[in-house]
N, C-alpha and C positions, 0 to 999 in steps of 0.2 A: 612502487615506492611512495610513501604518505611526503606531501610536500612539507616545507617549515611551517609553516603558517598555521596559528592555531585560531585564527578566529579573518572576519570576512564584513565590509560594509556593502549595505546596499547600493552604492553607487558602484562599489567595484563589480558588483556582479551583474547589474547593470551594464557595463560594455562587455562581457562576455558573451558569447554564440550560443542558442537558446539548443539546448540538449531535444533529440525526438526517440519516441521508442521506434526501434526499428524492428519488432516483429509482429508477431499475428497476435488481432485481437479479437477474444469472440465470447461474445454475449450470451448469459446464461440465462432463460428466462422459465426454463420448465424442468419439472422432476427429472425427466428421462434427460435432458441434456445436462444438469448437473450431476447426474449419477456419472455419466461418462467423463464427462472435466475432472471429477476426483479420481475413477480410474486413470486418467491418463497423470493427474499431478502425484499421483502415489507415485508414481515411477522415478522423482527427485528427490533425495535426499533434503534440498533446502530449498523453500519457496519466499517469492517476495509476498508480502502481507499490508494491507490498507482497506480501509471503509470510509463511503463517504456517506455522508447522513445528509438529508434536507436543511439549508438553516433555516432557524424562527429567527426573527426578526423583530416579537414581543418575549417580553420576559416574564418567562415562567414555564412557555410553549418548548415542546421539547420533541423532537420528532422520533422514528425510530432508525435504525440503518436501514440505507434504501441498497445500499451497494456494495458488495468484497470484494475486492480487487485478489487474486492468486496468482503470482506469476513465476515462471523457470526464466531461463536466459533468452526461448526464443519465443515464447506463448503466453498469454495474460486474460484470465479470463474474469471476465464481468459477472457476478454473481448476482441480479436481480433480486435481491431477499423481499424487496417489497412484491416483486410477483409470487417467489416460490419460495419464500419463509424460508427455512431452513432444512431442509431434506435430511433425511438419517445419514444419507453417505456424506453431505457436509458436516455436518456434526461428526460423525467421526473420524474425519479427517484431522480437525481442529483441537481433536481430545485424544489424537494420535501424537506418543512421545517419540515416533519412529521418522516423525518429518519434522526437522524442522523451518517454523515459521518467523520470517526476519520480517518487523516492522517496527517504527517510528512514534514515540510517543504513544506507549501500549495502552495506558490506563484508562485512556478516554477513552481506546477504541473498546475494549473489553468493557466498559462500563455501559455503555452505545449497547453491545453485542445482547449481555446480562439485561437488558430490558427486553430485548425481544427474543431470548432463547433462553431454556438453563443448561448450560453447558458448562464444562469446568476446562476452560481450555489448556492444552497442554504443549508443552515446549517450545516456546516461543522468545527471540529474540529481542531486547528493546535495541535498538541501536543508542537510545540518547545517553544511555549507561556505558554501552561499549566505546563511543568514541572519543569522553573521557581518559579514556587511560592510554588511547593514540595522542594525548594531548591539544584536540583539540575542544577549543570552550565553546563554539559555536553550536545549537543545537535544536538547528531548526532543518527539515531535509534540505530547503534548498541552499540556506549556508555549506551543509555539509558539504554535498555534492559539488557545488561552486570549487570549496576548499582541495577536493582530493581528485576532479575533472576537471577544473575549468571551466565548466560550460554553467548553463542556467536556464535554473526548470523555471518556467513560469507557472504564475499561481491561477491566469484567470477567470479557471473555471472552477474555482477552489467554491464559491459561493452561489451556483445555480442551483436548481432544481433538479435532484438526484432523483426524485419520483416521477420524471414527465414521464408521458406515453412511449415517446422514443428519446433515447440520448442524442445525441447532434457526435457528428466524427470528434469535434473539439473537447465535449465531456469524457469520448471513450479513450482518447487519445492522452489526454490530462490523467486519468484514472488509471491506467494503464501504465504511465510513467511512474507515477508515483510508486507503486507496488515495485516494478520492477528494477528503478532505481535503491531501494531497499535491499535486495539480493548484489544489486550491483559494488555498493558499499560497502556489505558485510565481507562480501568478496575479495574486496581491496585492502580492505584492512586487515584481512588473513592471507596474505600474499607475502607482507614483510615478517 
């Protein structure tokens, strides 16, 4: 059931209990193991969806996506594009109208994606469209989420370094939420 509530301040969410993914995450960083991640996420009808890009920090500097987040309800996988660019079985996953892709604030990420591939991606969820019409104004993930769980995603790894050598558990765990919190929403809101 969607609560009353259509919108959320930061101090309210601020005393809520910090939401974690509680499933398996795993890091995609070569051909052959992304080949197999899309095998296995073919097999879901609906996937969480998120990129996160390096920030610049001068203007005008523009980085490319370093990382796709994919997730089901119990698996979330790191898609490395800065190691392994984009692989033909990711690209066609993403241009498949057969799954679809629930993410947040699509335009940026598709615009991110369109610099470093051409791809026409297909069938893909915005959530900030869908949760208008549940009445709620808020339209930011973590408002959302706050609003229809309770709980709260923290942002702090929203501005690191998505190209290091290695992610830290905090980067993989923050990226992995995010995605899958996306699935998670779409979910809720197709329940009532």
């Amino acid at each position: 059931m969607i609560p009353d509530i259509s919108t959320i301040t930061k101090d309210e969410i601020a005393q809520l209990s910090i939401e974690e993914f509680p499933g398996r995450i795993i890091v995609v960083d070569t051909v052959k193991d992304a080949d197999k991640a899309v095998q296995y996420l073919s097999m879901f009808p609906m996937i969480g969806f998120d990129t996160e890009t390096r920030p610049s920090f001068k203007k005008g500097m523009r980085y490319k996506v370093a990382l796709m987040q994919l997730s089901t309800e119990e698996v979330c996988f790191l898609f490395r594009l800065n190691r392994v660019g984009f692989p033909a079985s990711l690209k066609e996953f993403l241009t498949s109208g057969q799954h679809m892709k629930i993410g947040l604030s699509l335009r940026d990420d598709f615009c991110a994606i369109r610099r470093s591939a051409d791809v026409q991606l297909e069938n893909f969820v915005d959530l900030q469209q869908m949760v208008r019409e549940y009445g709620i104004e808020d339209s930011s993930l973590q408002k959302i989420y706050a609003i229809l769980f309770g709980k709260r995603i923290t942002k702090g790894q929203q501005l690191s370094n998505w190209e290091a050598d290695v992610l830290t558990d905090a980067q993989k765990r923050y990226a992995a939420l995010d995605a899958w919190a996306c699935l998670k929403i779409y979910n809720r809101l197709k329940e009532d």
